[in-house]
N, C-alpha and C positions, 0 to 999 in steps of 0.2 A: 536651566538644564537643557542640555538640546538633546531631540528625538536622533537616536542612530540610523542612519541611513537604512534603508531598503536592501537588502541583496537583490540583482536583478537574477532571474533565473530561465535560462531557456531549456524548455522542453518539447524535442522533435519528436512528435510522434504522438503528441497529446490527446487525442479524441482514442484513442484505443483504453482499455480496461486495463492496463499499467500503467498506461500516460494517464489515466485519470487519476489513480492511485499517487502518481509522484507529482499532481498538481495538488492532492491536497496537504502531502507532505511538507508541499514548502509554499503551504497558504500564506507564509508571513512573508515571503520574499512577493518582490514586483517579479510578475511570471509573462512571459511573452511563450506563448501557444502556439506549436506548427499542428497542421493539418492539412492533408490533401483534402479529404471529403471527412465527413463527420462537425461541420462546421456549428452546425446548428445543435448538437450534442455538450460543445465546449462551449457554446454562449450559455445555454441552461445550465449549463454548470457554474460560470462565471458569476451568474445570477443566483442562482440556487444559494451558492457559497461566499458570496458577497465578495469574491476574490478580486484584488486588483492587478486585473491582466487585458494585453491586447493579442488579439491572433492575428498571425504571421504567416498566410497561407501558402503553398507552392507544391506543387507536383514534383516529387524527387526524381520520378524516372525522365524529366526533360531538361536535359543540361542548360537550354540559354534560359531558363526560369530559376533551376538554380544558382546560373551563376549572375542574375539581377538580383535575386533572394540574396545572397552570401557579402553582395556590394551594398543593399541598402542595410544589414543588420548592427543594432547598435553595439556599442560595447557591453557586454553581461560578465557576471563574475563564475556562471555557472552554466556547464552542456550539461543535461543529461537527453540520452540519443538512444529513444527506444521504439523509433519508428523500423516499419518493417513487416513480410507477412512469411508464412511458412510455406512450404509445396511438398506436396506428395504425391510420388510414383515412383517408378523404376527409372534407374537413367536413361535404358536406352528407348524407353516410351515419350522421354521429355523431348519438346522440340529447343535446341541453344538456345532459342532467342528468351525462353525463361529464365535460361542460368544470365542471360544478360541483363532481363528487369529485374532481378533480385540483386545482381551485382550493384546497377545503377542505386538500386535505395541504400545497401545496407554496406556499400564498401566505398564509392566513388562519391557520392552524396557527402555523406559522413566526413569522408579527409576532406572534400571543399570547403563542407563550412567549417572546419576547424580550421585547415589552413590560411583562411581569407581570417577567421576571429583573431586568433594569434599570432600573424602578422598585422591585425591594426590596434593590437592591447597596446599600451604604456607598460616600458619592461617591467615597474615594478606595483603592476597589479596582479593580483591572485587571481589565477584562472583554473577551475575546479573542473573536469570532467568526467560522467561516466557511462560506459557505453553498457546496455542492456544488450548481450550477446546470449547464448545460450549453451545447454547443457551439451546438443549435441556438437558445438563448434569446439569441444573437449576432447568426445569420444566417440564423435560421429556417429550417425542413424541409417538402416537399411530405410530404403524408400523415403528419404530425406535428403541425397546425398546432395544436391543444388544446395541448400538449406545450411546443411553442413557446412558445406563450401565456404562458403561467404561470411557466415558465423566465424571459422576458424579464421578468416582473412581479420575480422576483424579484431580479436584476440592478436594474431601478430602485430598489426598496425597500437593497438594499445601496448604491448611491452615493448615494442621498438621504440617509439615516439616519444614511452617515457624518460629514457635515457636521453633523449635529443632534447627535451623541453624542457629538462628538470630545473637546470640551472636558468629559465626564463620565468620563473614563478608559478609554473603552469604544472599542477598533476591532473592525472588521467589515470584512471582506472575501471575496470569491470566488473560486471556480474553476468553468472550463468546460472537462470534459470532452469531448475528441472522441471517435472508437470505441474505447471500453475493452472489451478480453476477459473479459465479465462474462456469464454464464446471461442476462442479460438481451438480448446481442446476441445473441447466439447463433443465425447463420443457417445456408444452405446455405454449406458450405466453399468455393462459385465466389462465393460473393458476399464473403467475408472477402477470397479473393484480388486480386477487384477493388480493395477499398476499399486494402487492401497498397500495389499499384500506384500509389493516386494519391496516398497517404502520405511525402511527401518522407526521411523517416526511415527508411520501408521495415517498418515493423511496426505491429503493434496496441497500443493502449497497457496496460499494466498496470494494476493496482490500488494497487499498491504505488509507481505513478507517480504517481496522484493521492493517496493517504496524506501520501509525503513531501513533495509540494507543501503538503500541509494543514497537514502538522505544523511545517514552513516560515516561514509564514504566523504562526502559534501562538508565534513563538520571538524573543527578542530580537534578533535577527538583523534581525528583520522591523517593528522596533519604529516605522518610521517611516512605515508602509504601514498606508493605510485607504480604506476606498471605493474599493480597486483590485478589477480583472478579470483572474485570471492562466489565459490558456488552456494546456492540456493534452491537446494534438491531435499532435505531430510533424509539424507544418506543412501540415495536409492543410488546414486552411480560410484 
């Protein structure tokens, strides 16, 4: 009887608190791990979890790093791309060159290495992707708007690309997180309890909420879904 291959699975963005969540979602798969910094975060985890995976470092806001990263990566059957960070302020207090490193990771980065992966697949292998966008690239955020921006770029670049790749084996699709309990929100405790309140569900959402949406998506289950937007809010927007 022979063992079923491995799925290989890339995940950009891995040393954050959703990329750890969607490393352990697809523990069974061979997992190749991006990370700018948090290196030594995702070897303890690799150990920890006895996962079989290698990390793929690279700085996303330096284009001739990414584009040696995007030339050495192997063939994987799966993106999931949830590298990225938030900003906050007014716009006209931001200086451009922000809106430019957010662009670099979360809009420019992203179509490279997709477009370098799926121009070197075999037309007729399955290529699964899904991008980790967010709630306000939906319905946009005051004192987010940079944030916004780039979020909603990549929401178009996902329903465009779907129609363009469909017929190459390749879906892609999203998720937009609402307030997830990640280091990243992490405010004053009266301001979670607000957000609580106006959360039809009545909580904050998990990590482990948006993983299994991901890994969802990733599964035959999902086999007829492309260029969708699955929010993961608990009905706050």
């Amino acid at each position: 009887m022979h063992r079923q291959k491995a799925m290989k699975t890339l995940i950009v963005g891995a040393s954050g608190a959703i990329g750890r969540a969607v490393s352990l979602a697809f523990r069974e798969d061979e997992l190749i791990l991006h990370a700018n910094e948090g290196h030594e975060r995702l070897r303890h985890l690799i150990d920890e979890e006895n996962l079989s995976a290698e990390l793929f470092p690279c700085d996303l806001t330096d284009r001739g790093a990414v584009e040696s990263w995007v030339q050495e990566m192997p063939n994987v059957d799966r993106i999931v791309y949830v590298a990225g960070h938030a900003l906050h302020g007014l716009v006209v207090d931001q200086a451009i060159d922000e809106l430019d490193r957010l662009y670099e990771i979360h809009v420019r980065a992203m179509i490279r290495l997709i477009q370098s992966v799926v121009a070197k697949k075999p037309y007729d292998h399955q290529l699964d992707i899904v991008i980790v966008s967010s709630i306000w690239g939906e319905v946009g955020a005051a004192a987010e708007v940079f944030y916004s921006t780039v979020k909603a770029a990549q929401l178009g670049f996902v329903k465009a690309f779907a129609r363009e790749v469909g017929p190459f084996n390749v879906r892609i699709n999203a998720v937009t997180p609402g307030w997830i309990d990640t280091p990243m929100n992490d405010t004053v405790e009266e301001s979670k309890e607000s957000v609580m309140n106006d959360i039809p569900l009545g909580r904050l959402g998990t990590v482990e909420d948006v993983a299994k949406t991901i890994r969802f998506l990733c599964s035959p289950e999902a086999s007829y879904m492309t260029g969708t937007i699955l929010r993961i809010d608990g009905g706050w927007q």
